[in-house]
N, C-alpha and C positions, 0 to 999 in steps of 0.2 A: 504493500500500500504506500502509496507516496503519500509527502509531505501534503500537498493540496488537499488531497482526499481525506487524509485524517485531519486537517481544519475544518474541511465542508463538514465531516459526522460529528467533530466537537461542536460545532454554529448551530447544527439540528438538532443537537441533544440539549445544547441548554434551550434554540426556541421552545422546542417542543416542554422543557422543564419549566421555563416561563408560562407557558402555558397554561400547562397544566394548573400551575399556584394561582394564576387570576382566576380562573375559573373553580379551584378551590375558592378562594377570597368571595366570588358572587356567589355560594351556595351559603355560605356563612352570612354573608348580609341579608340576602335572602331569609334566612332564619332570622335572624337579630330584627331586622324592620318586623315583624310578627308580635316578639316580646315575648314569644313561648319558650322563656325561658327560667328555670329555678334564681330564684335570687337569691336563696340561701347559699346556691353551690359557687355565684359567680361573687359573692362575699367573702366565703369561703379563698377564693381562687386571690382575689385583691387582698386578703389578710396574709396569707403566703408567700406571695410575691413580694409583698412589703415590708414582712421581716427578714425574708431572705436577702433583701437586697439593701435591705437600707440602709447598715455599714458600710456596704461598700460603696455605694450612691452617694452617702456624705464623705468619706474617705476623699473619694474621687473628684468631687466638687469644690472639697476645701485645697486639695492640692492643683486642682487646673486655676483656680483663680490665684493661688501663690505663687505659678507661676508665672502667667499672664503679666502680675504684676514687677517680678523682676525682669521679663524681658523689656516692658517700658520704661521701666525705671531707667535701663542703660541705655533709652531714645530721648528720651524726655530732659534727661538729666545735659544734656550736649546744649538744651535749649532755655534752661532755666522754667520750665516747666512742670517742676515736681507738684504744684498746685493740680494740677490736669490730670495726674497720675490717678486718679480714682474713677474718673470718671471714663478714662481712655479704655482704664484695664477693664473696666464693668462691661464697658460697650464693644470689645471684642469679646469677652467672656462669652456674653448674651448673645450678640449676633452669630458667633461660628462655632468658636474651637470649645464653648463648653459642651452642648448639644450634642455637636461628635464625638469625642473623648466623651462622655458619661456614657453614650447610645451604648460605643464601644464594649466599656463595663458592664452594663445590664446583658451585650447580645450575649458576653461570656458565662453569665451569671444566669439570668432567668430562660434564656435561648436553649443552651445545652441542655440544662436541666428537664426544661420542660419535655423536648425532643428526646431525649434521653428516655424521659417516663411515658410519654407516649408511645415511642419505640418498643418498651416492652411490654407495655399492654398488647399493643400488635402481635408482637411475635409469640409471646403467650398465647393468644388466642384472646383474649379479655372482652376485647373492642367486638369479637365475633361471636362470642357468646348475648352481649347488652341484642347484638342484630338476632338472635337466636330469639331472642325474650321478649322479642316485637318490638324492643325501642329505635331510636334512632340517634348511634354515637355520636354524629353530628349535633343534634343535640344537645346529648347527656352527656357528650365528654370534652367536644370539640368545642362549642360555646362559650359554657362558662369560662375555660381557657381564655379561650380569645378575650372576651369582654375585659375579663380579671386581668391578663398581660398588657392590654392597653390602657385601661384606667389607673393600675398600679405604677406602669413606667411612667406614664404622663408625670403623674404627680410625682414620681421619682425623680423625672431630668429635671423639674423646675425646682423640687428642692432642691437639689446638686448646686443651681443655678445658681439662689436665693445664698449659699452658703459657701459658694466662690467668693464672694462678697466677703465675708469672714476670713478667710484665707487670704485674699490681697490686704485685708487692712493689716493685719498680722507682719504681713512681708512689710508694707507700709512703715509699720514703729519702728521694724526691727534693720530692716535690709536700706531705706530709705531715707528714715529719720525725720517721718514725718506722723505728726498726730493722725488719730480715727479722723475727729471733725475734719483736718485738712484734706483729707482722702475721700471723705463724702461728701465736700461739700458741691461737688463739680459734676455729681455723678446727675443729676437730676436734670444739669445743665446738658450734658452727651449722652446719658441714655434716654431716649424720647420714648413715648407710647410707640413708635412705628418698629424702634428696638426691641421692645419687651414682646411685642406682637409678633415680630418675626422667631424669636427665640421660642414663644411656649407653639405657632406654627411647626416651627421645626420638631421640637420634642413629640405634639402631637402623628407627627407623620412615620418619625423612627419608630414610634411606640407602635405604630401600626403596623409596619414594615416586620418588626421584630416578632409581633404573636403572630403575623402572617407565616412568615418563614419557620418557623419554627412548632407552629403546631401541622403544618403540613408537611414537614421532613418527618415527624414523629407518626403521621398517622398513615403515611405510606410507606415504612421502615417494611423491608421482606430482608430475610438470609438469617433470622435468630440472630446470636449474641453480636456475632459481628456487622450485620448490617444495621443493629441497630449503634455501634462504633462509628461505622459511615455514616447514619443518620447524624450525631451529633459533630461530628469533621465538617461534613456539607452543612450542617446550619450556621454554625460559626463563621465557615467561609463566605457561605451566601450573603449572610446576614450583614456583615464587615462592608462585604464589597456592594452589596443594595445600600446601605445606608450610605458609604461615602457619593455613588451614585443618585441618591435619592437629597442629600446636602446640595451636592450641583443644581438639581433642578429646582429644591426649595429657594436655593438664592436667590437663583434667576425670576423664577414667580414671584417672590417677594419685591425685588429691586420693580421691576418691572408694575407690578403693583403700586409700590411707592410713589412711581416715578407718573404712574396716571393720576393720582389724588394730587401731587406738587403742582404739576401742569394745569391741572382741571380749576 
């Protein structure tokens, strides 16, 4: 087989894998516009996700905004700008690189896992037994998942967000030598509602990206112990490479967005 040939069967294998997942994704909205769904179980699913993740959520939130904050500090500082420094570091934080770096941590965290647990209901048999019982997995297993994945990271990446904030003032006293007040006082000045709006956008769409991917690598897992191994390899990957793909296009809507209400 040449080289061409085996790009053409990689380009078919993921369309067709794209595929398949949107068309997953519409049988789930599908169900979810109805409401027929257990609230107990998708509560259930958001209390789980939420302690599981939420060390590492804040972990990761306090450390992207400490950083943030020392890479401006050594731009800022060339311009006698260290007044700006809170509100520059906030307004990168929110508009890009928190969003990404947290998504990141959730896909690793709540991603595999889930894929993981789905995977071996599949290959057990679990999920074909509920279809044995007259229910309908999508439903009863697939649903609440989803719902629970999405509303938990949502609220995940904006805490992360909320708590960068923390993390730069921190760097702020210590790396800069500048007070909280002088770090906040500018932030109100650079990050506009149209920042804060792009950022929880953004969170909303990874969050989405992430239970999508992730309970459909899990619920088509075949090969036993091992494929359910490849089920969680492919979700991490997917999931990585959808979300940095899926940031490109949130920008671009965003800016673009912006850029009609400025004009208008």
């Amino acid at each position: 087989m040449t080289y061409v040939s085996h790009l053409g069967l990689q380009l078919v294998s993921f369309f067709d894998e794209l595929g398949r997942t949107v068309l997953f994704l519409k049988d789930i909205l599908k169900l979810g516009i109805k409401l027929d769904v257990s609230r107990k179980s998708v509560f259930e699913q958001i209390w789980r996700v939420t302690v599981q993740s939420l060390p590492t959520t804040a972990l990761a939130g306090f450390f992207v905004g400490a950083i943030m904050a020392v890479q401006f500090t050594l731009q800022v500082k060339e311009f006698g700008a260290l007044g700006f420094l809170g509100g520059l570091a906030t307004s990168g934080t929110f508009r890009e690189v928190g969003p990404l770096l947290i998504a990141f941590m959730l896909s690793g965290k709540v991603g595999a896992f889930t894929a993981a647990e789905l995977g071996t209901m599949q290959v057990t048999e679990q999920i074909d037994a509920i279809r044995c019982l007259g229910a309908n997995p999508m439903k009863e297993i697939i649903l609440p998942r989803f719902i629970g994945i999405v509303i938990a990271s949502f609220f995940l990446l904006a805490f992360g967000l909320m708590l960068s904030v923390g993390g730069g003032v921190l760097v702020g006293i210590v790396f800069s030598n500048i007070s909280p007040e002088e770090y906040v006082r500018h932030i109100p000045t650079v990050v506009t509602f149209p920042s804060i709006a792009g950022g929880l956008y953004k969170c909303f769409v990874f969050a989405t990206l992430l239970a999508t991917i992730c309970t459909y690598k899990g619920y088509t897992t075949r090969g036993g112990a091992k494929g359910v191994g490849r089920s969680v390899v492919s979700t991490s990957v997917a999931t990585m490479v959808g979300i940095v793909i899926a940031d490109w296009l949130t920008s671009l809507t965003a800016e673009a967005v912006l850029m009609f209400f400025i004009r208008g």
